[in-house]
N, C-alpha and C positions, 0 to 999 in steps of 0.2 A: 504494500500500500504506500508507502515510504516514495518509491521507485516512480510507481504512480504519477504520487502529486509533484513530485520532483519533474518529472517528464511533463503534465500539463503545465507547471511554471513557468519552463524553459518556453515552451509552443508559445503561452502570453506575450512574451517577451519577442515572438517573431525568430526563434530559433528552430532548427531542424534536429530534432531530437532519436540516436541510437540508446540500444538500454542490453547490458550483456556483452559489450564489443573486448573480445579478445584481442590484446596489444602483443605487439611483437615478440616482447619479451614470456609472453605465457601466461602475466598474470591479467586478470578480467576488469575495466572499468564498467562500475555499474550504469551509469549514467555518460552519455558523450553525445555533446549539443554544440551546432557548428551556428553561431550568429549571422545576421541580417548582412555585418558588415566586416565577416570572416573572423570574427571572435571564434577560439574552439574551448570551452569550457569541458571539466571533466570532471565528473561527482563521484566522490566513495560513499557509500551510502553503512552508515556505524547505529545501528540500531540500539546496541547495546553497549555497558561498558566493557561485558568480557570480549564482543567482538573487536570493539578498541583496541583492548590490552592485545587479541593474538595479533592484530596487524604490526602495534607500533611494537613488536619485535623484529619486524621487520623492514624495510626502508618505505617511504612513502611511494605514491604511484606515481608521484611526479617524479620520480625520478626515470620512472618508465618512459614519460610523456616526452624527457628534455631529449631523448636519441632520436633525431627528426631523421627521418628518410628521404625526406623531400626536398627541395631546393623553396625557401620562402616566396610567395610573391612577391613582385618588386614593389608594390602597395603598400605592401605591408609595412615596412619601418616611414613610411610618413604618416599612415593611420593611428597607429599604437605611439599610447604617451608613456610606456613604459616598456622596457625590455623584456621581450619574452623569448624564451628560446626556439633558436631557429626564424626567428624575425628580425 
């Protein structure tokens, strides 16, 4: 349900919203919404605090996210007021 309303959010906002998207590395983004104006957001969804606790044993997803395989659009760094990897 979580997953849900998280995914109608994103759609309010004018986003294209995936839910379940396998990343390169293996591990699962539960939420992955591409913005109006190439924003890519990426949601871990922590129901719990023990689900918490087993992740942050582990590294974050962003760390998954930062190994871009793709070459940036050239767009991109005049769009974005903030650094993000691979832009």
């Amino acid at each position: 349900m979580i997953q849900r309303g998280v995914g109608r959010l994103m759609l309010g906002f004018g986003f294209s919203v995936v839910t379940e998207l396998v990343l390169r590395s293996g591990r699962r983004a539960d939420v992955v919404a591409l913005g109006p104006k190439g924003d890519l957001w990426i949601v871990e969804i922590k129901s719990s605090i023990e689900d918490f606790r087993a992740t942050a044993n582990g590294r974050s997803i962003a760390s998954s996210a930062t190994d871009c395989s793709s070459p940036p659009m050239p767009e991109c760094r005049r769009r974005s007021s903030r650094r993000t990897p691979g832009c």
